[in-house]
N, CA, C and O atoms as a CHARMM CRD file, in Angstrom:
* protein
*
  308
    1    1 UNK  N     81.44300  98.77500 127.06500 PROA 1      0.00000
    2    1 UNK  CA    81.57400  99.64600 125.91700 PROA 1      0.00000
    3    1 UNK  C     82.81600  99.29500 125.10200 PROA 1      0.00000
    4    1 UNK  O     82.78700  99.48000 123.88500 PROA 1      0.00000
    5    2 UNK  N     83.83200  98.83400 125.65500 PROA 2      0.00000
    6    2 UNK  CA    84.97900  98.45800 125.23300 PROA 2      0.00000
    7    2 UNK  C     84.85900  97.33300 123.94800 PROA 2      0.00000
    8    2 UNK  O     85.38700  97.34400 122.83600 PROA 2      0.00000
    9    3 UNK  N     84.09400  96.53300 124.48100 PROA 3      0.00000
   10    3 UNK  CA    83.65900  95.30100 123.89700 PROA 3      0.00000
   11    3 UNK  C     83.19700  95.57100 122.40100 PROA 3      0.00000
   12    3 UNK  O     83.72900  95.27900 121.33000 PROA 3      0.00000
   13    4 UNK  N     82.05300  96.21300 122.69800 PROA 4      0.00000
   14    4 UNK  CA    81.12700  96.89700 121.54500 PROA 4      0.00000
   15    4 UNK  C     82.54600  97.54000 120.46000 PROA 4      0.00000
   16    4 UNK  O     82.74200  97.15300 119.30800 PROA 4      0.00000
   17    5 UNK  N     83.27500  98.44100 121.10000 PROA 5      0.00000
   18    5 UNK  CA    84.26000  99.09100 120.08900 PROA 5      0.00000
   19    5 UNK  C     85.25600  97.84200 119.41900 PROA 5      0.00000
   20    5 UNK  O     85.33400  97.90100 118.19200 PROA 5      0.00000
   21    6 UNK  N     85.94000  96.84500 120.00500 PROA 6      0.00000
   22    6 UNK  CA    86.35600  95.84700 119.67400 PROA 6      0.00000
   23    6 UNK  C     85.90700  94.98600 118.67200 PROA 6      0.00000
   24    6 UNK  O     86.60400  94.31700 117.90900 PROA 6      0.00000
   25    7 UNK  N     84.42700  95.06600 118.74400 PROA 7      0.00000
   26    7 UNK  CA    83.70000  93.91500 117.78500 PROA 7      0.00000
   27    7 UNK  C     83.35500  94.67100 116.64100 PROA 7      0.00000
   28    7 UNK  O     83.08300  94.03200 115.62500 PROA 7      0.00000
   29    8 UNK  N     83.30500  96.08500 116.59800 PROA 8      0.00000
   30    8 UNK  CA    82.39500  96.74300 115.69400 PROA 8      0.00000
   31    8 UNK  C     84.37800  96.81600 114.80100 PROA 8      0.00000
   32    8 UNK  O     84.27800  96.74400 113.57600 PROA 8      0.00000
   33    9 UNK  N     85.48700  96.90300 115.16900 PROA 9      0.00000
   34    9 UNK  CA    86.44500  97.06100 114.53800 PROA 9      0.00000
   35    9 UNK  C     87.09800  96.02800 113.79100 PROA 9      0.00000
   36    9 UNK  O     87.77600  96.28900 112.79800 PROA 9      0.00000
   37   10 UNK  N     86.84000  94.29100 114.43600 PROA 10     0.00000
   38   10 UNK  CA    87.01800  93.68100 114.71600 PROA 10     0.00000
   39   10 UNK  C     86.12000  92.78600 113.33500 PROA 10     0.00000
   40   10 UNK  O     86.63500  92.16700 112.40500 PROA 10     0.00000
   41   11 UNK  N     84.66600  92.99700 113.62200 PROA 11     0.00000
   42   11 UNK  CA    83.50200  92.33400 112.70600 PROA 11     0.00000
   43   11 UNK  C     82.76600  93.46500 111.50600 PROA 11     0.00000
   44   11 UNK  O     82.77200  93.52100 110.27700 PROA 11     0.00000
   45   12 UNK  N     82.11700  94.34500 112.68300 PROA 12     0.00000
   46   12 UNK  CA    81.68800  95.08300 111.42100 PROA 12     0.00000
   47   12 UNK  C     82.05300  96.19100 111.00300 PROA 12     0.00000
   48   12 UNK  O     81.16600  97.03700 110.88800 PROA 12     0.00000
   49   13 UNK  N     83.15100  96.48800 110.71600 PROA 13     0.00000
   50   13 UNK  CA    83.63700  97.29400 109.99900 PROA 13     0.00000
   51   13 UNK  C     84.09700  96.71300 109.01900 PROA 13     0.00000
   52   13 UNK  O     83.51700  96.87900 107.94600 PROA 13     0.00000
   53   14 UNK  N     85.65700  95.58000 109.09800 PROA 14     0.00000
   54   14 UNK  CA    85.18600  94.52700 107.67700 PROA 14     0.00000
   55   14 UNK  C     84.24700  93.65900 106.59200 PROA 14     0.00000
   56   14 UNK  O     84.45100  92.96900 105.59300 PROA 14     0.00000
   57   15 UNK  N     83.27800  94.03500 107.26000 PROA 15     0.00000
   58   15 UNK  CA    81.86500  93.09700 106.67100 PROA 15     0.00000
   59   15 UNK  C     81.19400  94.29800 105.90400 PROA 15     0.00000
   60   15 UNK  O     80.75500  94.09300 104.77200 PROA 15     0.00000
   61   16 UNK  N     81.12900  95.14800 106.29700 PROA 16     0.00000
   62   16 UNK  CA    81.13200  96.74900 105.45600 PROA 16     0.00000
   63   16 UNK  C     82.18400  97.08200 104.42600 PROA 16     0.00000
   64   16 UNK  O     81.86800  97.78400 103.46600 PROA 16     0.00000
   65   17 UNK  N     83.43600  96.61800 104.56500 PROA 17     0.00000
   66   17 UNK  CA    84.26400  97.35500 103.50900 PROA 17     0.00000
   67   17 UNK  C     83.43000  95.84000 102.69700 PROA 17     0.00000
   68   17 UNK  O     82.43000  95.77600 101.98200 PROA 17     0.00000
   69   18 UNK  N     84.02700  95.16500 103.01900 PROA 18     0.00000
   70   18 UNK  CA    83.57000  93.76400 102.18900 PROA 18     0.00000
   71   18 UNK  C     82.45800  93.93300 101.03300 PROA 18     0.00000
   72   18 UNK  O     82.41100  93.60800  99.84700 PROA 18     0.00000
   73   19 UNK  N     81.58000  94.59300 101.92700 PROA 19     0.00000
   74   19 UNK  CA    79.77900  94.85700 101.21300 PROA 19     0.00000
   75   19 UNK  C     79.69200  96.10500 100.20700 PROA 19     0.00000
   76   19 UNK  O     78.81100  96.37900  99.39200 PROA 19     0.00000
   77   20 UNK  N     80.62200  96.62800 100.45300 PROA 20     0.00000
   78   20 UNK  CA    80.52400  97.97700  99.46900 PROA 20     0.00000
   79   20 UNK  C     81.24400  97.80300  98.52500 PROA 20     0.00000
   80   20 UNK  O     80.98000  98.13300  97.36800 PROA 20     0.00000
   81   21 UNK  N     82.53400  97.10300  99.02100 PROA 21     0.00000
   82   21 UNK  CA    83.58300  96.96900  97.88800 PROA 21     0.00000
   83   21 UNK  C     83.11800  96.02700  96.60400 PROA 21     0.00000
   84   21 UNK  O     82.69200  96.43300  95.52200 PROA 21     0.00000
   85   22 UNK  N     83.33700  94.52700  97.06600 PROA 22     0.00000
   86   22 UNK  CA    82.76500  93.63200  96.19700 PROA 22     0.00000
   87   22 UNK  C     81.60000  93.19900  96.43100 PROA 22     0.00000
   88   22 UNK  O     81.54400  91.97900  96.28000 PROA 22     0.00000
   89   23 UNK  N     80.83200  93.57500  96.67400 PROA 23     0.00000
   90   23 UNK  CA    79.34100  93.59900  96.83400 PROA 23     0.00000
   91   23 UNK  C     78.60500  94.79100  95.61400 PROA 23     0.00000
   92   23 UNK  O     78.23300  94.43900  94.49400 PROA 23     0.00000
   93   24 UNK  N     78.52200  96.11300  96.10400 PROA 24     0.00000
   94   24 UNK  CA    78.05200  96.81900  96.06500 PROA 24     0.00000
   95   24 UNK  C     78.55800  97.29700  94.61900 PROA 24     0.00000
   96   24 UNK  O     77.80800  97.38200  93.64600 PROA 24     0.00000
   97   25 UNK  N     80.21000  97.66100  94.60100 PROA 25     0.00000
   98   25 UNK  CA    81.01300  98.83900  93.58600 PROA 25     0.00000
   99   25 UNK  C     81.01100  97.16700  92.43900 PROA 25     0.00000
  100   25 UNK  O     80.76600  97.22200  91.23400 PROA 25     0.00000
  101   26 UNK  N     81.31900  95.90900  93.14900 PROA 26     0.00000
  102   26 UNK  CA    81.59100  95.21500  91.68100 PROA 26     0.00000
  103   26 UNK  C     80.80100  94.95600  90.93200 PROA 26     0.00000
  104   26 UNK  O     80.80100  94.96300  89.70100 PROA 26     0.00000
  105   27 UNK  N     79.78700  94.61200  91.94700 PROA 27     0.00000
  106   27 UNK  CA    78.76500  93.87100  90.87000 PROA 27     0.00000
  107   27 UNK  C     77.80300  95.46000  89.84200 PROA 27     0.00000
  108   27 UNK  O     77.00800  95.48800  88.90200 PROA 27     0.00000
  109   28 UNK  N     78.48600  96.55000  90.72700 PROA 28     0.00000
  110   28 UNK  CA    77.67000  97.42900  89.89500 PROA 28     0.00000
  111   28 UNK  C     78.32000  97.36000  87.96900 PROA 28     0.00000
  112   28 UNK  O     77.65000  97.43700  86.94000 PROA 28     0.00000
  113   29 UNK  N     80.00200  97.17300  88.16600 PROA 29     0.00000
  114   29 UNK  CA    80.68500  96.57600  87.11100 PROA 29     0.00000
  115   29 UNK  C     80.28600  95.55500  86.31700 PROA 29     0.00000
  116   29 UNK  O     80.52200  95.49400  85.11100 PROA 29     0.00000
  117   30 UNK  N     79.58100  94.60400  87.06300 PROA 30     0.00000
  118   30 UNK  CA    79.57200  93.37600  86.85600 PROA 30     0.00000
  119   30 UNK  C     78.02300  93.94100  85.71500 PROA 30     0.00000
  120   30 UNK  O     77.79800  93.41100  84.62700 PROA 30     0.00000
  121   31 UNK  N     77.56300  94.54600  86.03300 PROA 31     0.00000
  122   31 UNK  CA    76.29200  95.31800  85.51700 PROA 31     0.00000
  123   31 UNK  C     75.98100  95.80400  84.59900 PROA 31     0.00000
  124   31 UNK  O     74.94100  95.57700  83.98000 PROA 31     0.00000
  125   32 UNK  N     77.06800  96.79500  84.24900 PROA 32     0.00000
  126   32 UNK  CA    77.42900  97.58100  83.69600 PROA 32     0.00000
  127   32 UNK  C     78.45900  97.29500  82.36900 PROA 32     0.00000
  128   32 UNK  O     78.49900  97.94400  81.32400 PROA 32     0.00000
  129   33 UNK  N     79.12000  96.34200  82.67600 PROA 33     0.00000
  130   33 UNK  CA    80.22400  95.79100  81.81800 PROA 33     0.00000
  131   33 UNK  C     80.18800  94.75000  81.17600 PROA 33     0.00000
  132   33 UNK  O     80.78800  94.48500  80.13500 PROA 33     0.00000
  133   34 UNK  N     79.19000  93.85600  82.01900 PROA 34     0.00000
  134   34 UNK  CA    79.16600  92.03700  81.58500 PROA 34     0.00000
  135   34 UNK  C     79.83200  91.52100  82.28800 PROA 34     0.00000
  136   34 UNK  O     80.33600  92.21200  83.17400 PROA 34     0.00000
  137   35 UNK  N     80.07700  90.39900  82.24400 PROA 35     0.00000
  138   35 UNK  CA    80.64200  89.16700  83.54300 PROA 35     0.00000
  139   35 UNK  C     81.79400  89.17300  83.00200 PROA 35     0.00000
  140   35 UNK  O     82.45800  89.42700  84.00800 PROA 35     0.00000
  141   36 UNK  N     82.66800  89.07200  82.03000 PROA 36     0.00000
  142   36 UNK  CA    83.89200  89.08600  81.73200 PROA 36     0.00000
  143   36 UNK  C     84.72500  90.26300  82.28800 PROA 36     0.00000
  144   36 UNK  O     85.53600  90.31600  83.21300 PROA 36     0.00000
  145   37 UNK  N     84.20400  91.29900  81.31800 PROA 37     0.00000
  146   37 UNK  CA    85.05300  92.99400  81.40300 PROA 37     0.00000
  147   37 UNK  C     84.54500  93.57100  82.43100 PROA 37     0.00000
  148   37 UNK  O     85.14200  94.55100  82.87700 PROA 37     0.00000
  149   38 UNK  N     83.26900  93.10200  83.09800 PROA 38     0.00000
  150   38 UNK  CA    82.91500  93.70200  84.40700 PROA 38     0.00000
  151   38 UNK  C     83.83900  93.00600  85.78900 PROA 38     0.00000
  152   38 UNK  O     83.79900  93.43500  86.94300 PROA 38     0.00000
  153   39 UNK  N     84.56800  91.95500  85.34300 PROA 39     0.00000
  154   39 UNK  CA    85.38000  91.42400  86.47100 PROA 39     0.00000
  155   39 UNK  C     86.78700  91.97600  86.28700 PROA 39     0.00000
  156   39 UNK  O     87.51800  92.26900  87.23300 PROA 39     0.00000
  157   40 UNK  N     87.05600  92.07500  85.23400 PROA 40     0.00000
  158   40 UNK  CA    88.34900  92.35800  84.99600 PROA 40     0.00000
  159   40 UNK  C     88.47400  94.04200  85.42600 PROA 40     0.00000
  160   40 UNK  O     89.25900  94.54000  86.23300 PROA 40     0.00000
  161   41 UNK  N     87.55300  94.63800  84.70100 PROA 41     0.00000
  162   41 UNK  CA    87.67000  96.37500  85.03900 PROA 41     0.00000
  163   41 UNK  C     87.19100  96.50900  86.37000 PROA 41     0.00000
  164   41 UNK  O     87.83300  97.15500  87.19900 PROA 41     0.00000
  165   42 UNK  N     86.26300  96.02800  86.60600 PROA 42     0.00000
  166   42 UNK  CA    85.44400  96.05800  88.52800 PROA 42     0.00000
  167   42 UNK  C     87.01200  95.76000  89.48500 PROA 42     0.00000
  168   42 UNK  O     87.60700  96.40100  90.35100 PROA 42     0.00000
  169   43 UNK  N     87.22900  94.57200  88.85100 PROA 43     0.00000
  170   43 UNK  CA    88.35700  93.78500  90.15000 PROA 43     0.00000
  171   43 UNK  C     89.27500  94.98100  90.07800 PROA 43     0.00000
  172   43 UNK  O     89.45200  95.63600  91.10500 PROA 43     0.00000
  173   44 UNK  N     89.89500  95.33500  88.91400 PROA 44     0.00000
  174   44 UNK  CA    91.26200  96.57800  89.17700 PROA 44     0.00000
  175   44 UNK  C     90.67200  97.99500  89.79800 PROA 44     0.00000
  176   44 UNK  O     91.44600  98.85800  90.21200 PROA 44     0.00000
  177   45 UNK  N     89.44800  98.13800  89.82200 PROA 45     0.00000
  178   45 UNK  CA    89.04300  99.53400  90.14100 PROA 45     0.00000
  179   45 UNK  C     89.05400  99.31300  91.71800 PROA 45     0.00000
  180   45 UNK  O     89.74700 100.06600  92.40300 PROA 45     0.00000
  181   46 UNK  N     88.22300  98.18700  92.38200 PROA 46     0.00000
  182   46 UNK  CA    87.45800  98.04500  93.55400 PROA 46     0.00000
  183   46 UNK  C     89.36700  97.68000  94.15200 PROA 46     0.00000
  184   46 UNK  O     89.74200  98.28600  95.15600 PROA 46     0.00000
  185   47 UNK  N     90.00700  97.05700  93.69800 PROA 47     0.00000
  186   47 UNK  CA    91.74600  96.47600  94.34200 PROA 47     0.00000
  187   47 UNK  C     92.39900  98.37500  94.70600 PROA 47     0.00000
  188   47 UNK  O     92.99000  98.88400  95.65900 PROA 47     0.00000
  189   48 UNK  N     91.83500  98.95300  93.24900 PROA 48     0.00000
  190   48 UNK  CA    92.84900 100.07200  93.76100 PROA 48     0.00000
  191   48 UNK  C     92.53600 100.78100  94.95900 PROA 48     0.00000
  192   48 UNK  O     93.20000 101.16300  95.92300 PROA 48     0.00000
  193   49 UNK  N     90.70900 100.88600  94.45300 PROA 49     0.00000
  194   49 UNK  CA    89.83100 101.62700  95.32700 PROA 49     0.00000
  195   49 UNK  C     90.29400 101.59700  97.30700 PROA 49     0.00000
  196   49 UNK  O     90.60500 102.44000  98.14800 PROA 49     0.00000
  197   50 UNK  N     90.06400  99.96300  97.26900 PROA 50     0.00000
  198   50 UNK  CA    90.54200  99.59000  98.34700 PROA 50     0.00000
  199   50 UNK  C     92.02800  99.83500  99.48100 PROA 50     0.00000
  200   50 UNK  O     92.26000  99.98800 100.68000 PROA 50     0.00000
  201   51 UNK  N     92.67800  99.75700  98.31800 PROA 51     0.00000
  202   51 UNK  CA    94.35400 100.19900  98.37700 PROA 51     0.00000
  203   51 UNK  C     94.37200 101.75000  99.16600 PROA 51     0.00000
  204   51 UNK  O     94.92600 102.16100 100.18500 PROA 51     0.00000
  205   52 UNK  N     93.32500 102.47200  97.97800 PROA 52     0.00000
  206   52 UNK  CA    93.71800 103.87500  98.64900 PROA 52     0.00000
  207   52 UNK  C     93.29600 104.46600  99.50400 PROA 52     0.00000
  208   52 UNK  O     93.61300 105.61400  99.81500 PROA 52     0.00000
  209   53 UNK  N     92.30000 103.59000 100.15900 PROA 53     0.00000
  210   53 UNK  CA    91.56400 104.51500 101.34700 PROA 53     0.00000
  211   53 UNK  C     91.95400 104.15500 102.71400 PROA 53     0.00000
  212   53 UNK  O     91.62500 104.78100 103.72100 PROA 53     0.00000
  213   54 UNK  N     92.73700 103.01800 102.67100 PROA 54     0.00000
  214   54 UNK  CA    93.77800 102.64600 103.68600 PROA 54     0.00000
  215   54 UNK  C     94.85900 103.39700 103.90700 PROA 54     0.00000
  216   54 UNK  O     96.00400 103.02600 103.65000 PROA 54     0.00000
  217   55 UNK  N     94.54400 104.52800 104.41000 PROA 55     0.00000
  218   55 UNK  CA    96.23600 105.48800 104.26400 PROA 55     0.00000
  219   55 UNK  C     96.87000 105.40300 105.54900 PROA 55     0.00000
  220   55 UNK  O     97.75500 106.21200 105.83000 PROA 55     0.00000
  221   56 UNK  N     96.58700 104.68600 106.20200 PROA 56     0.00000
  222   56 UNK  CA    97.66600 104.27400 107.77700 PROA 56     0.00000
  223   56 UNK  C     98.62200 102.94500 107.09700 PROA 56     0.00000
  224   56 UNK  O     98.98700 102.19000 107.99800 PROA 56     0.00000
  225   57 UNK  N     98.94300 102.65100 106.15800 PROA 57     0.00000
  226   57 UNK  CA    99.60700 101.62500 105.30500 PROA 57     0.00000
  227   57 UNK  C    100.59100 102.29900 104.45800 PROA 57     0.00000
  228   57 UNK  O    100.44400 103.28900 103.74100 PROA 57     0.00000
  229   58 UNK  N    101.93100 101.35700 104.74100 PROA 58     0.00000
  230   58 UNK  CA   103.03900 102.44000 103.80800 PROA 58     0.00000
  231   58 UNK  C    102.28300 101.28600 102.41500 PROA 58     0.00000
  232   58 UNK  O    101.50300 100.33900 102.31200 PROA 58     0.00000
  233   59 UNK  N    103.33200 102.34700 101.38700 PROA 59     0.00000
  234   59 UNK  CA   103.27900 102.05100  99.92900 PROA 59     0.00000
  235   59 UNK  C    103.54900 100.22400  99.89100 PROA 59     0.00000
  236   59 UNK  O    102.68500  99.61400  99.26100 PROA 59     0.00000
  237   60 UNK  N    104.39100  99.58800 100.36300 PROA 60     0.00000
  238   60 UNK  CA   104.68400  98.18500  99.59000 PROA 60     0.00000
  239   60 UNK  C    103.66500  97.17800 100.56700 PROA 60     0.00000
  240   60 UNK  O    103.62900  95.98100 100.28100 PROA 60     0.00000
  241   61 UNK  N    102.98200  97.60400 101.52700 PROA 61     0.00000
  242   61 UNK  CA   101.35700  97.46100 101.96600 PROA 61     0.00000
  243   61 UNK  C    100.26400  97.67000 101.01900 PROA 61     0.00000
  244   61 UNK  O     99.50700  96.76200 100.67600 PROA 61     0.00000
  245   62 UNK  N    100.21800  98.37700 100.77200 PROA 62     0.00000
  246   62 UNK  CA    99.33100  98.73300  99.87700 PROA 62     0.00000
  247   62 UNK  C     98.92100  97.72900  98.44100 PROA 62     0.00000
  248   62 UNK  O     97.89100  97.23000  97.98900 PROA 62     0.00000
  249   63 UNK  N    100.36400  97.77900  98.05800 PROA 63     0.00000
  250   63 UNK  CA   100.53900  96.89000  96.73500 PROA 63     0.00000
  251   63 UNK  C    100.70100  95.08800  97.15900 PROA 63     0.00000
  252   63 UNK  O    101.05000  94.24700  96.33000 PROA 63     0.00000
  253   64 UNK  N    100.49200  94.89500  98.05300 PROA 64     0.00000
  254   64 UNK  CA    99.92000  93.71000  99.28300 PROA 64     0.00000
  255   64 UNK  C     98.27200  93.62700  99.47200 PROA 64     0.00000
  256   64 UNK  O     97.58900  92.61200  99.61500 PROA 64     0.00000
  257   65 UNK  N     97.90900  94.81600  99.43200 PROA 65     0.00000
  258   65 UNK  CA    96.59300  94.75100  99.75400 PROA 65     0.00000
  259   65 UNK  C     95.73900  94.45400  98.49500 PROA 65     0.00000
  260   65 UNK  O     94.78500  93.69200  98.34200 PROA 65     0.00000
  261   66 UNK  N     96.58400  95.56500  97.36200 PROA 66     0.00000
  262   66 UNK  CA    95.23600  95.38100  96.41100 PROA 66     0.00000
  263   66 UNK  C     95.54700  94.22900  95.56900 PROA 66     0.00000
  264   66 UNK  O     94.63400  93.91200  94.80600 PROA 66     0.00000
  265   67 UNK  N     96.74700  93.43400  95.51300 PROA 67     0.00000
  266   67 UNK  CA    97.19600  91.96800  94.80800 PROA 67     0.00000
  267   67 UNK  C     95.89100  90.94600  95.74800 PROA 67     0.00000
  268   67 UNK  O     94.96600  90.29200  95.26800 PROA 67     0.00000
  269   68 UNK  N     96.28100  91.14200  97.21900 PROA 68     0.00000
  270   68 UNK  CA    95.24300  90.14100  97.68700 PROA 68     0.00000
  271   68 UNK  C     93.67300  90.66600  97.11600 PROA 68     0.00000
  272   68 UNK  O     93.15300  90.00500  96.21800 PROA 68     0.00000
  273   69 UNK  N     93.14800  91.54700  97.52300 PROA 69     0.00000
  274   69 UNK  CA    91.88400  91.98600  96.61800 PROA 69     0.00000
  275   69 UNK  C     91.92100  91.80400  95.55500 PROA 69     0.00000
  276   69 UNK  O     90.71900  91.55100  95.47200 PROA 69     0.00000
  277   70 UNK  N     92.29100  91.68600  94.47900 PROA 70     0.00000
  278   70 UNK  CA    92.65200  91.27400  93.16000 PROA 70     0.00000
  279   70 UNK  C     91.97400  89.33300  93.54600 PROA 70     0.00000
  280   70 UNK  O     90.90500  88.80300  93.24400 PROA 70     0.00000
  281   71 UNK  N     93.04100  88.85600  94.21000 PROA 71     0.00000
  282   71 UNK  CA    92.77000  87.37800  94.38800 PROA 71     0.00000
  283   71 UNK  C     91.32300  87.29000  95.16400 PROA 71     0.00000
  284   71 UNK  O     90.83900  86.17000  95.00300 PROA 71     0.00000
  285   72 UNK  N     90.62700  88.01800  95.83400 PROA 72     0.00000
  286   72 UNK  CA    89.70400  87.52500  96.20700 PROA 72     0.00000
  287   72 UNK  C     88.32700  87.99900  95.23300 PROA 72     0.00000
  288   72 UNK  O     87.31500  87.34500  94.97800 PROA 72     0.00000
  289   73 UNK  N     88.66600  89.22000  94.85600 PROA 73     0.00000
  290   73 UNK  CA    87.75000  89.42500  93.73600 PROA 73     0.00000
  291   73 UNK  C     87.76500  88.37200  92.45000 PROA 73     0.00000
  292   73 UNK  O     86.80600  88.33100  91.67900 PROA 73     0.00000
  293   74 UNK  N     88.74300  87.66000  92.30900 PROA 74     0.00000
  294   74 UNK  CA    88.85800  86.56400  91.60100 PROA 74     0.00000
  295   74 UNK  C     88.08400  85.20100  91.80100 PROA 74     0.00000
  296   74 UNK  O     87.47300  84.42300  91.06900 PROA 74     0.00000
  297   75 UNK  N     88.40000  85.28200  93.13100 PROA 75     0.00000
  298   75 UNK  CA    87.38400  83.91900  93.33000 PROA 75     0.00000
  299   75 UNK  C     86.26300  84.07000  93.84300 PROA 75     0.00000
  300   75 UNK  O     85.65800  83.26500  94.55000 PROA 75     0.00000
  301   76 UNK  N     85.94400  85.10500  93.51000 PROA 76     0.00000
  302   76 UNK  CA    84.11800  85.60700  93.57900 PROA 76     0.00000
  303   76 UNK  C     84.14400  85.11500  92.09000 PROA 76     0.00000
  304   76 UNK  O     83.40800  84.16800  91.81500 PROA 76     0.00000
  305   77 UNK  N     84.87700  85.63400  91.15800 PROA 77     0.00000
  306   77 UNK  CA    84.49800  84.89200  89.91900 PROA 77     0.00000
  307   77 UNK  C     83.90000  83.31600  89.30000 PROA 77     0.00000
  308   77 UNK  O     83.72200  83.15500  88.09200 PROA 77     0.00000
């Protein structure tokens, strides 16, 4: 059982934020906005989005997290 909790924290729980975040919330931007302004407004919404639901992270974490989300929502571009 241990195992199972390890992998599910480990694999799929990131493969889920992954899928909702820039999967799911960007491309709904991406949709909604066009490929330009849907990356630019998607990427800052889905970076903050991300930022804030991590609340076991102090503040200059945070602004770590959503710069890297920023960069990876980028090179989905």
């Amino acid at each position: 059982m241990a195992a199972v909790k390890i992998a599910a924290t480990i694999i799929i729980f990131p493969l889920l934020e992954e899928l909702v975040f820039r999967g799911i919330i960007l491309s709904s931007f991406l949709n909604a906005f066009g490929e330009k302004a849907g990356y630019i407004i998607g990427g800052l919404t889905v970076s903050f989005l991300f930022a804030v639901i991590h609340k076991q992270y102090s503040f200059p974490t945070k602004i770590q997290m959503f710069a890297l989300s920023l960069i990876f929502c980028g090179a989905r571009y």
